[in-house]
C-alpha positions as CSV (number, residue, x, y, z in Angstrom):
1,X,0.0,0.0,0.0
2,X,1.3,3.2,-0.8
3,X,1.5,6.7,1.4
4,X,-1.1,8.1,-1.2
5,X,-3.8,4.9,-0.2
6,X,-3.0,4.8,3.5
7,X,-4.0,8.5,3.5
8,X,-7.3,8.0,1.6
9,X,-7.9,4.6,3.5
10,X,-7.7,6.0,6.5
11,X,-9.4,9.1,5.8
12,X,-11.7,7.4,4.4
13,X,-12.8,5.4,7.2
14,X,-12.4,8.4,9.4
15,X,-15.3,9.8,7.6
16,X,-17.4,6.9,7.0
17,X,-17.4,6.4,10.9
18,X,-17.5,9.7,12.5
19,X,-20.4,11.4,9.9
20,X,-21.7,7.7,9.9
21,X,-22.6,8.7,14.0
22,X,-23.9,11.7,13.7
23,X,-26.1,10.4,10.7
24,X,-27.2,7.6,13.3
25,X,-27.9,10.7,15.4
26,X,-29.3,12.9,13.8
27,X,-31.9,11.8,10.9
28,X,-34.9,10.7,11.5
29,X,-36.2,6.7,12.3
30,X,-32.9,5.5,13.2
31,X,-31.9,3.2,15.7
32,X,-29.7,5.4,17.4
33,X,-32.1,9.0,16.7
34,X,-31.4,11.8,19.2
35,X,-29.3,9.3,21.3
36,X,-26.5,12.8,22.1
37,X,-23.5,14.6,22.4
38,X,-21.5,11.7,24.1
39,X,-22.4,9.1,21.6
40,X,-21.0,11.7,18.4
41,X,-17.8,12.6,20.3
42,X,-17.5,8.4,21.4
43,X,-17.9,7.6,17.9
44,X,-15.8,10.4,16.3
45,X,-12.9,8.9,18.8
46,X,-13.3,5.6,17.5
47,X,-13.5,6.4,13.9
48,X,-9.9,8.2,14.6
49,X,-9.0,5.0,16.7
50,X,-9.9,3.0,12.9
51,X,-8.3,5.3,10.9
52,X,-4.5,5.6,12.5
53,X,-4.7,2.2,13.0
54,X,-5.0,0.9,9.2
55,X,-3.0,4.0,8.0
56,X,-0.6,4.5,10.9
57,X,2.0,1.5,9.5
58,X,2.3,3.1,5.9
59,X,1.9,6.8,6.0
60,X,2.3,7.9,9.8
61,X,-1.7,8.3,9.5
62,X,-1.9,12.4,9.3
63,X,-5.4,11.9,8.1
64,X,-6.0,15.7,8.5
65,X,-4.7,18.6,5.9
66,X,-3.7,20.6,9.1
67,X,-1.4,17.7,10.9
68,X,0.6,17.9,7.7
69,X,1.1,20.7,7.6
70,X,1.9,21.3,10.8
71,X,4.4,18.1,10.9
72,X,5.8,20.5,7.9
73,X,6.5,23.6,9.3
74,X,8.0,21.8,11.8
75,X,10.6,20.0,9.8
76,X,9.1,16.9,10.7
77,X,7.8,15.9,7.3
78,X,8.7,16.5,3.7
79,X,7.2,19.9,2.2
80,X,7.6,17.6,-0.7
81,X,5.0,15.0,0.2
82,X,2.5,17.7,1.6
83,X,0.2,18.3,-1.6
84,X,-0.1,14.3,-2.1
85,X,-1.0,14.1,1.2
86,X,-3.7,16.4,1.7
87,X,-5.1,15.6,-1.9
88,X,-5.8,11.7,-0.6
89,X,-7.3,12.8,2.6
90,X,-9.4,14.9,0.9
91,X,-10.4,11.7,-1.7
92,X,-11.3,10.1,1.1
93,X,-12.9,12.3,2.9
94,X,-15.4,12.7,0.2
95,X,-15.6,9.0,-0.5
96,X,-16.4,8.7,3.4
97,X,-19.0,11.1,2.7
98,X,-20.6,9.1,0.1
99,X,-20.4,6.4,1.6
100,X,-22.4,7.6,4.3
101,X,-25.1,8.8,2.3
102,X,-25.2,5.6,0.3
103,X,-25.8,4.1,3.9
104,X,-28.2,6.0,5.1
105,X,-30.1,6.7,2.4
106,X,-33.8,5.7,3.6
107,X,-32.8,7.9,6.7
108,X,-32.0,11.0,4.6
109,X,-35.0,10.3,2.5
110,X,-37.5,10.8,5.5
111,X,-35.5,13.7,7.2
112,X,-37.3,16.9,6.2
113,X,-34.7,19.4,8.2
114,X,-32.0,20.7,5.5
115,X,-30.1,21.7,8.6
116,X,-30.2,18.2,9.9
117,X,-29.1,16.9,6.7
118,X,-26.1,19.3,6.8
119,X,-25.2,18.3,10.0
120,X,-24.1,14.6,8.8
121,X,-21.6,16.3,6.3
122,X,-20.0,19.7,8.1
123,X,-19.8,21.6,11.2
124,X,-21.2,24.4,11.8
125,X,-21.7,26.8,14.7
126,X,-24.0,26.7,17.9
127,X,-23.9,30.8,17.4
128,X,-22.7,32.3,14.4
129,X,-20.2,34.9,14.7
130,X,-17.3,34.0,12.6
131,X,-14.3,35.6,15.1
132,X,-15.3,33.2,18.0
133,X,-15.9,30.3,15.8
134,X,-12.4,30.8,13.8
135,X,-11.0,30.8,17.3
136,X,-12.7,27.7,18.4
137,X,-11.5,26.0,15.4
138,X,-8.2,27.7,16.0
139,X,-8.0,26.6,19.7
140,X,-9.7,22.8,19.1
141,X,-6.9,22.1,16.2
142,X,-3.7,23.8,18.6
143,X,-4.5,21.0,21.4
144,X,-4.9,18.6,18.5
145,X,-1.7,19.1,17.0
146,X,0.5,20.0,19.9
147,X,-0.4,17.2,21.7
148,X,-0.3,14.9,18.7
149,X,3.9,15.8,18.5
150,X,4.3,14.8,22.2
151,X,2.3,11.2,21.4
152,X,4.6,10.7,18.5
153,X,7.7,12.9,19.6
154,X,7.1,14.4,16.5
155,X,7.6,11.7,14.3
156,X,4.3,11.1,11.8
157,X,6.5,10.8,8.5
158,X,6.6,7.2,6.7
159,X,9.2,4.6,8.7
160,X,8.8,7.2,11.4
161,X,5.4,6.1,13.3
162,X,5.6,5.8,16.8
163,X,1.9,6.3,16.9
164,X,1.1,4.0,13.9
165,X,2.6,0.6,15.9
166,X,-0.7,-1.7,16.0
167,X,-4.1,-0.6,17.1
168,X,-2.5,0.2,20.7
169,X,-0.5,2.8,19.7
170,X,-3.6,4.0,18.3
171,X,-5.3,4.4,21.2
172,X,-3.9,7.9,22.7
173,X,-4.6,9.9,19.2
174,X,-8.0,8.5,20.2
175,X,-8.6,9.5,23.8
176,X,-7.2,13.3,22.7
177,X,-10.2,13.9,19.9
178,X,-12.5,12.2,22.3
179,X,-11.7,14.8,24.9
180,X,-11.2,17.7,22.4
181,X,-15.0,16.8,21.3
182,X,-15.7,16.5,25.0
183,X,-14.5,19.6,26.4
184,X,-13.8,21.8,23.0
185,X,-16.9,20.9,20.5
186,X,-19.5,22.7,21.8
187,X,-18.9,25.7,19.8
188,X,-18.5,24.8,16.1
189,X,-18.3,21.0,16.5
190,X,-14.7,20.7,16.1
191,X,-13.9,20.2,12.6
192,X,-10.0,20.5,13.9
193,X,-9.5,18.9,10.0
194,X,-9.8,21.0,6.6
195,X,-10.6,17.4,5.0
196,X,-13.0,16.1,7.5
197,X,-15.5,19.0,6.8
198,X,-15.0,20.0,3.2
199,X,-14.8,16.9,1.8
200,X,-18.4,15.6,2.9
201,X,-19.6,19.4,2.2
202,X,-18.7,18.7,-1.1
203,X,-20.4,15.8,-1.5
204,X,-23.5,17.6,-0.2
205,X,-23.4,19.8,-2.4
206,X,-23.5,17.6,-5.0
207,X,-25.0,14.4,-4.0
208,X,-28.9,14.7,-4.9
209,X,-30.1,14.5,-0.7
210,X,-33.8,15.0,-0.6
211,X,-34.5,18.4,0.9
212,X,-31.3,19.5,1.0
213,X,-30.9,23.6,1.4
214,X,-27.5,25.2,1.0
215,X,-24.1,23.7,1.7
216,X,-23.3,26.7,3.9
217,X,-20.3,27.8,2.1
218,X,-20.4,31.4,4.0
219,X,-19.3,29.6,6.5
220,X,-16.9,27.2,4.9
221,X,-13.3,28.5,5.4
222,X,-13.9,28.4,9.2
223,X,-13.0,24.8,9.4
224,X,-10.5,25.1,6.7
225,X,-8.4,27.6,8.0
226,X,-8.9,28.1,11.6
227,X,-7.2,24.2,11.9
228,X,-4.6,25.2,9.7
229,X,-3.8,28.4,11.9
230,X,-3.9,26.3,15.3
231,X,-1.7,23.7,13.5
232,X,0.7,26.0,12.4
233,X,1.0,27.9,16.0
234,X,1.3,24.3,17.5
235,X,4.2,23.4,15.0
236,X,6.2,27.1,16.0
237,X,5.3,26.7,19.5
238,X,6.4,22.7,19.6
239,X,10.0,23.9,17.8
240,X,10.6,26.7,20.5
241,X,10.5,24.2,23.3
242,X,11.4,21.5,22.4
């Protein structure tokens, strides 16, 4: 398996899982409808648990456009391997998305709410004001990444994969988006991953979802760059005390 399929794999999965629980949540006449907050953030940690543990071996598992970069700026990864990166997590993260829709098809065909229907694909904010939510994202994606270089010692390239050895070493990567969810999601529900929320906004915006409404694209660059930003201060801060 290459870097490039470990990336989408994983990403893939990533998806599939974590906007496969909120679909469980969310639409209407599942088994699992209006079951909570603890039961998205529980399943959003296991589909991370999934995803570094089939990628984690082959590509170090970044899984998230802002973790590579971050890993990046660092000098922990290869500016040169940055673009194929973050083009197979965001594959996948559309695939996932897909996927997702293809499974819950009957669900999203009795679901009237167009905001509901969102929900399964993106985040979006409890309040909308766009400086508080870019510093939510901001925030959420800083904890993410810092912590992530401590779990790994900074080490998230291919060969280097401290946090890629078996499903156990899995396990910590796991716990931390569990508790960012937790403790951090409230807000804008923590996107904390470019890929995670515009790939499956994409495919909402093209998939043909009964009452669908807009794709919220206003609102879109939120969870795009506010992880990037809290990646990037992660990375600088990370270097200066290390």
């Amino acid at each position: 398996m290459t870097h490039f399929t470990a990336e989408f794999l994983g990403t893939m999965l990533l998806i599939l899982l974590g906007d496969g629980v909120v679909a469980n949540v969310v639409l209407d006449d599942t088994k699992g409808n209006n079951s909570g907050w603890i039961v998205i953030t529980t399943g959003w940690a296991l589909a991370v648990f999934v995803g570094v543990t089939v990628a984690g071996p082959i590509s170090g598992a970044h899984l998230n456009p802002a973790v590579t970069i971050g890993l990046a700026v660092a000098g922990k990864f290869a500016w040169a391997e940055v673009g194929t990166y973050i083009l197979a997590q965001l594959l996948g993260a559309m695939t996932g998305g897909f996927l997702v829709w293809a499974m819950y098809y009957n669900h999203f065909q009795r679901t009237n709410s167009p905001a509901l229907v969102l929900a399964v694909f993106s985040t979006g904010p409890a309040v909308r004001n766009y400086a508080s939510n870019i510093i939510s994202e901001i925030v959420g994606a800083f904890v993410l990444v810092f912590v992530v270089f401590y779990i790994t010692k900074g080490e998230m390239g291919p060969e280097k994969i401290p946090v890629g050895l078996g499903s156990v070493g899995a396990l910590p990567v796991a716990f931390l988006v569990w508790a960012i969810g937790l403790s951090l999601g409230g807000t804008t529900g923590y996107a904390i991953n470019p890929a995670r929320d515009l790939g499956p906004r994409i495919m909402h915006a093209i998939l043909p979802i009964k009452s669908k409404g807009t794709s919220d694209w206003a609102y879109a660059w939120i969870p795009v760059f506010g992880p990037v930003l809290g990646a990037v201060m992660a990375a600088v801060l990370y270097m200066h005390l290390k």
